[in-house]
C-alpha positions as MATLAB code, in Angstrom:
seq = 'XXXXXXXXXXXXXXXXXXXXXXXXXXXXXXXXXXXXXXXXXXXXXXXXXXXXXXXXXXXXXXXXXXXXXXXXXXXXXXXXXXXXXXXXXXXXXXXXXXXXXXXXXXXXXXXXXXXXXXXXXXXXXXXXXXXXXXXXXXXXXXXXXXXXXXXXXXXXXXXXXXXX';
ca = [
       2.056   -9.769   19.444;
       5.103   -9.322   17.082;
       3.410   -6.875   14.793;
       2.381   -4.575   17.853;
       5.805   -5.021   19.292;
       7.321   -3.497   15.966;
       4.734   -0.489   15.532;
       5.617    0.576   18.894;
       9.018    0.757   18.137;
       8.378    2.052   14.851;
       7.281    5.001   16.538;
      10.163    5.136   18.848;
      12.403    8.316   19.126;
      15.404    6.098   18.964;
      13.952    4.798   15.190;
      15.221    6.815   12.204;
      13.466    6.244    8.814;
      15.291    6.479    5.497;
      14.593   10.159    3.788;
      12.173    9.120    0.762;
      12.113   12.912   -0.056;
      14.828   12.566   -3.305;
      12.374    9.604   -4.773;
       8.892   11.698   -4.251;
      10.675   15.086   -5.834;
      12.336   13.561   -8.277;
       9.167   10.999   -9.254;
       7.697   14.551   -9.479;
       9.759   16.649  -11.353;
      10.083   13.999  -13.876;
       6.106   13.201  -14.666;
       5.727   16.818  -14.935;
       8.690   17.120  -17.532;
       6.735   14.117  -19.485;
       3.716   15.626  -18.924;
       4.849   19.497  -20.666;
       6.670   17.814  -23.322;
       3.425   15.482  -24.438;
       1.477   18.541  -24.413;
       3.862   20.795  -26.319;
       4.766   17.867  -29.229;
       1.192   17.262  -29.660;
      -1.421   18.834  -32.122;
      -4.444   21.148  -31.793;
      -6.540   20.197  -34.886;
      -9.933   21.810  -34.791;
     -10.299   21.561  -30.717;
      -8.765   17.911  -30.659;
      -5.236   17.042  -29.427;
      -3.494   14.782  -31.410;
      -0.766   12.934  -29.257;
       2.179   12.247  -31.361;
       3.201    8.751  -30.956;
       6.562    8.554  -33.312;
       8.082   10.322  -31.251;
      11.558    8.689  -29.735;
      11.966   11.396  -26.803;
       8.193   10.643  -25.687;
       9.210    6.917  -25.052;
      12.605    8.023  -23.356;
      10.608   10.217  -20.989;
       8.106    7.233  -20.447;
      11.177    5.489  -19.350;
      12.545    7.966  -16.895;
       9.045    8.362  -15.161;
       8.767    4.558  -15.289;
      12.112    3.705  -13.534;
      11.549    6.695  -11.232;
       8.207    5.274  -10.029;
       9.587    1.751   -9.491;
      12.101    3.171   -7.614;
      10.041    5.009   -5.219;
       8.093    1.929   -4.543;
      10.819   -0.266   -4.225;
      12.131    1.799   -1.560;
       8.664    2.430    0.522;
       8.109   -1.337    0.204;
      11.897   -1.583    1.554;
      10.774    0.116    4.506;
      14.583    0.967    5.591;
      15.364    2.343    9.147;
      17.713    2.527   11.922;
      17.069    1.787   15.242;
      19.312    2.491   18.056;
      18.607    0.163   21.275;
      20.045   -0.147   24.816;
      22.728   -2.336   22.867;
      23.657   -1.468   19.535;
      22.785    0.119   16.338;
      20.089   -2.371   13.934;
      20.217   -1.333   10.433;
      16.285   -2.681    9.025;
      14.507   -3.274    6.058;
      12.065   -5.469    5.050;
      14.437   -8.236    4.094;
      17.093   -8.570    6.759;
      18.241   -6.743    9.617;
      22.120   -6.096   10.616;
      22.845   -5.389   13.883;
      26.361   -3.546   15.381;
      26.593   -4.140   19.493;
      28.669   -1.024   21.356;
      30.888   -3.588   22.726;
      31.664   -4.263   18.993;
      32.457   -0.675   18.402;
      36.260    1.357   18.814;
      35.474    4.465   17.865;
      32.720    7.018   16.340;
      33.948   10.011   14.362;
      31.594   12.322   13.283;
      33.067   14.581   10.358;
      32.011   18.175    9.100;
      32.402   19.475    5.541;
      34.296   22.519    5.975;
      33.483   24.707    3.380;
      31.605   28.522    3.341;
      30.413   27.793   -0.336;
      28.406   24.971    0.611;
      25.957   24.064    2.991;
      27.198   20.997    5.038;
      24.462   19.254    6.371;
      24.395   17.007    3.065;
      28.364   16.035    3.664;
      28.424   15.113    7.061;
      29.500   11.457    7.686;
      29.319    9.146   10.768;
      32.439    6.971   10.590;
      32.187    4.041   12.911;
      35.216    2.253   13.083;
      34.246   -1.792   14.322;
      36.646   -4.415   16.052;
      35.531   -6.958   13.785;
      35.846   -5.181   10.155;
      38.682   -4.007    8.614;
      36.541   -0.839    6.858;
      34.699    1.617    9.140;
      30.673    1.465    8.684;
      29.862    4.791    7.337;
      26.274    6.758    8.129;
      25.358    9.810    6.248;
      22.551   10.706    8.754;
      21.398   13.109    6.053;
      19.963   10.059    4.720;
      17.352    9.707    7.042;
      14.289   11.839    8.793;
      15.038   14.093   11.851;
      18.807   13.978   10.970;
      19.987   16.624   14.132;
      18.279   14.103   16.675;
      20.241   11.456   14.698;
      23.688   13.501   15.255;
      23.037   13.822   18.971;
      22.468   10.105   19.284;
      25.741    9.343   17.805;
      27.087   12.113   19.821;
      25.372   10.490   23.146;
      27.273    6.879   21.608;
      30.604    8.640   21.133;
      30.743    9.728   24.495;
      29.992    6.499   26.158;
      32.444    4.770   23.871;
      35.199    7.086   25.016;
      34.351    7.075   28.984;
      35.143    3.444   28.794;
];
């Protein structure tokens, strides 16, 4: 019953999913690197390719494609969301769950990077400022899949928190 109950609000349109995007690209981008440079250091001899293991870079790209991968994994097996309810924001991953009421909250500002040079979708930050903690939470909703429906929610949450 729990596990249904959580795959229905998985696919909920208040749920948000962390953006894995950065991990696959640059998982990507780095095993192809690794990939050109093995092919490029190695030999032809007489229609055989001769890897070149002595090679310190080879191992340093092994590395980086290594530490790239278990990042990537670490993260899907994280399984990191937000999920905005009827009475708060719930921050979830696999391993806990952190939940902020509205009643908690003071105020929501929602800030803009103002700048014609660069594109400010990336910048924009969700300061929530709680009556409980001295620092504001802070949400880059850039961060996570369908990032404009996330904006509107908070916009939908800043008005209610100023009506009251």
């Amino acid at each position: 019953m729990q596990n249904s109950r959580r795959l229905i609000k998985m696919n909920d349109k208040n749920n948000f999913k962390y953006n894995m995007s950065f991990y696959y690209q640059s998982t990507i981008i780095y095993f192809v690197v690794f990939v050109i440079y093995l092919v490029i250091r190695g030999q032809f001899i007489e229609d055989s390719y001769t890897l070149v293991t002595k090679d310190p870079i080879i191992y340093f790209f092994g590395i980086i494609v290594l530490v790239s991968l278990l990042s990537l994994l670490f993260n899907l097996y994280k399984n990191k969301h937000v999920q905005i309810g009827d009475d708060g924001i719930h921050f979830i991953d696999r391993f806990k769950k952190r939940n902020f009421l509205f009643n908690e909250m003071d105020s929501i500002k929602i800030s803009k990077f103002k700048s014609s040079r660069i594109s400010n979708k990336a910048f924009r930050l969700i300061r929530i400022k709680l009556n409980n903690r001295r620092r504001p939470l802070i949400i880059r909703p850039y961060d996570y899949e369908n990032q404009i429906e996330l904006l509107n929610r908070f916009q939908e949450i800043k008005q209610r928190l100023e009506s009251r």
